[in-house]
C-alpha positions in Angstrom: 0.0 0.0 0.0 1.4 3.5 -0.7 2.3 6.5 1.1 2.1 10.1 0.2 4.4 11.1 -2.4 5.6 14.2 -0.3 6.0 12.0 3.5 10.0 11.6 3.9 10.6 8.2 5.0 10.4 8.2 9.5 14.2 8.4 10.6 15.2 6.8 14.0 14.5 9.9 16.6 14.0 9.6 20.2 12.0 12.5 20.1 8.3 11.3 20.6 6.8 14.7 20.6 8.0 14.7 16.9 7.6 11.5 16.3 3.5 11.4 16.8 3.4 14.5 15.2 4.9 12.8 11.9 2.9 10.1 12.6 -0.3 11.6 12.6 0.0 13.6 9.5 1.3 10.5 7.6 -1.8 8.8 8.6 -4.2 11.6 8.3 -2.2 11.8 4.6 -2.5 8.5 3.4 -4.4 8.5 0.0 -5.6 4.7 0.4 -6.8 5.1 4.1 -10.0 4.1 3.5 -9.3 1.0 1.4 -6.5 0.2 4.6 -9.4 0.6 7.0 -11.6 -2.1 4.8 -9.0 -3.9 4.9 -8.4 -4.2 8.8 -12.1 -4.5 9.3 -11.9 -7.4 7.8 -8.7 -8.5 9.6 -10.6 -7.7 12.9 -13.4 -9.4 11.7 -11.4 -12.5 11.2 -9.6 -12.2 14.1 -12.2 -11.9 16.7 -13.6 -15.2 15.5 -11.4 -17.2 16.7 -11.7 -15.3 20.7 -14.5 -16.2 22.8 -14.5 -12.5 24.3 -18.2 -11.2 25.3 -17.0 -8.0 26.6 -14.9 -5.4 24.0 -13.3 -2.1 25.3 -12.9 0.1 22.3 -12.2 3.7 21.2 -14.0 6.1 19.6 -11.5 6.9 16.1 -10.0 10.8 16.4 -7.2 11.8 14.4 -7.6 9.6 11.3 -7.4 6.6 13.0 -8.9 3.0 12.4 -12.7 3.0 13.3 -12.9 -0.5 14.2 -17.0 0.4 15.7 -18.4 -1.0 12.3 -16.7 -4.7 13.0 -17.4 -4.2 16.7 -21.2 -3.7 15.8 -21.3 -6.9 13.6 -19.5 -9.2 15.8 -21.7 -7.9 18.8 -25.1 -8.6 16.9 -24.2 -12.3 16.6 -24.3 -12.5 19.9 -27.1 -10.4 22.4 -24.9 -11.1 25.7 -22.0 -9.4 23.7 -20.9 -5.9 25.0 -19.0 -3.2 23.2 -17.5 -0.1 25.5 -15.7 3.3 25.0 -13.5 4.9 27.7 -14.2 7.4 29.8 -12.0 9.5 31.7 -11.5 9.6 35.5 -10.7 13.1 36.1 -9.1 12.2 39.4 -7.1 8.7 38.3 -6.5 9.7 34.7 -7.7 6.2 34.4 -10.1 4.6 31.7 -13.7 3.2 32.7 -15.5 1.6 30.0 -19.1 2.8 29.5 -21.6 0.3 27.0 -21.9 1.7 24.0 -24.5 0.9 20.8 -25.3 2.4 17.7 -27.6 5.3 18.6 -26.9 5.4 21.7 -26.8 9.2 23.7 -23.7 10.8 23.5 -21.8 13.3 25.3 -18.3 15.2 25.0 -15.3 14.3 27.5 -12.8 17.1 29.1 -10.9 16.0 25.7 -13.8 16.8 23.8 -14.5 12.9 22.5 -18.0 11.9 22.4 -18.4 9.1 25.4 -21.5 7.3 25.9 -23.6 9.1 28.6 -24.9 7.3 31.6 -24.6 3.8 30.2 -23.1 1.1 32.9 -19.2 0.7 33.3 -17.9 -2.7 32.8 -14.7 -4.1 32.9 -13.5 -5.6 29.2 -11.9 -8.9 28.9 -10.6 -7.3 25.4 -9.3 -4.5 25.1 -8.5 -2.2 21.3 -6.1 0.0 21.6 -5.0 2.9 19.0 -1.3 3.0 18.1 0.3 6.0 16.2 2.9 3.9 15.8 3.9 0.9 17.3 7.3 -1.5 17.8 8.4 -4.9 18.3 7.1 -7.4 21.8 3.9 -5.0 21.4 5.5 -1.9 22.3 3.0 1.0 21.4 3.8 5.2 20.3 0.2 6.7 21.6 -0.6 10.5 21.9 1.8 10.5 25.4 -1.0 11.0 28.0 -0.4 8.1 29.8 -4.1 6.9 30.3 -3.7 2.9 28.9 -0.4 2.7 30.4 -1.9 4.0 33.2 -5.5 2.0 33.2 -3.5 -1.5 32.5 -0.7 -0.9 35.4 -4.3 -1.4 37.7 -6.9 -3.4 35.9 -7.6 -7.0 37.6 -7.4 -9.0 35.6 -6.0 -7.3 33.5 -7.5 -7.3 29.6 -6.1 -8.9 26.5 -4.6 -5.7 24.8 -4.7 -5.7 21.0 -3.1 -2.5 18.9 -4.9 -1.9 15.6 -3.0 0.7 13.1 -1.9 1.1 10.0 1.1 -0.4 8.6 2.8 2.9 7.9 3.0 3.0 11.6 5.4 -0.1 12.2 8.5 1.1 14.0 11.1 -1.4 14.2 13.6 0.6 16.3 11.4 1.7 18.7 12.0 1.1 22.1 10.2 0.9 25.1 10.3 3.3 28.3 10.0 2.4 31.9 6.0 2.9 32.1 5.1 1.1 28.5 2.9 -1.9 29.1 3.1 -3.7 25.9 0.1 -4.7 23.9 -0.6 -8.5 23.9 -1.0 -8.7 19.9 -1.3 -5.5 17.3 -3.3 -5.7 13.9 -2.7 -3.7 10.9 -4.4 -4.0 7.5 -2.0 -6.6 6.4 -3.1 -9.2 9.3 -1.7 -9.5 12.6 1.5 -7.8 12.5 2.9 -9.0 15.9 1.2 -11.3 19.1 2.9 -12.3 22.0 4.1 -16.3 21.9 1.7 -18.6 23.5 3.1 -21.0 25.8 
């Protein structure tokens, strides 16, 4: 799949601040983004077959990132004891909850200014989808550097299987991981699952 014409290739930076920024106006710039997003819905799709899951933590996309809501929404109509949640916020923790969400459903704006579903029950995921900007080997994931899945995983008991969903343009290979990075448990990018941790 192809990349802007006018995006230098990434060069190794530890700079993070710079390197989201790239990041995001890569992906906001790619010309094929929406035949990458068919793509990984069907890749999710696939993938979630195979996991006997009934309770999904999501995202609400922002940024040009993957909405993954439309493969959500079919795999939870197979199934009416399947939930699908978005995060909220706790102002205090700067943790995640996750709130039940469904199509129609009554939305509201966070602190952040992301719609979150309004005063639908909190439940805790035994899956959770995770945006990457970018993302490296063993799981290691380049988010927007607030802190609030590293944070939210460091307490959550037990804690969720993590899955990154992104773009390919976003693979990282040098990219190392900081003291606080809680690696992702398996990432998916429109190619198929790009990396998941080594069953024992």
């Amino acid at each position: 799949m192809s990349l802007p014409f006018d995006m230098p290739p990434l060069q190794p930076s530890s700079d993070k601040k710079t390197l989201r920024r790239q990041l995001q106006a890569e992906r906001q710039s790619l010309v094929d983004r929406h035949q990458r997003a068919m793509h990984l819905q069907e890749v999710l799709r696939v993938w979630l077959a195979a996991r006997k899951d009934v309770a999904i933590g999501a995202y609400w996309p922002i940024k040009g990132e993957f909405d993954a809501l439309p493969a959500l929404y079919r795999w939870a109509e197979a199934d009416d004891m399947r939930i699908i949640g978005l995060p909220v916020v706790d102002k205090a923790t700067k943790q995640l909850r996750f709130h039940s969400w469904f199509p129609g459903c009554e939305m509201e704006e966070d602190a952040y200014g992301i719609p979150k579903p309004k005063d639908t029950p909190a439940f805790e995921p035994t899956l959770l989808l995770v945006p990457c900007v970018g993302y490296g080997p063993g799981g290691i994931r380049l988010g927007y550097g607030g802190g609030f899945y590293d944070r939210t995983l460091a307490t959550l008991q037990p804690r969720p299987f993590t899955v990154g969903l992104a773009y390919s343009h976003g693979s990282l290979p040098w990219l190392q991981a900081e003291p606080h990075d809680v690696p992702l448990d398996a990432i998916l990018n429109e190619d198929g699952v790009a990396w998941e941790e080594p069953r024992p």
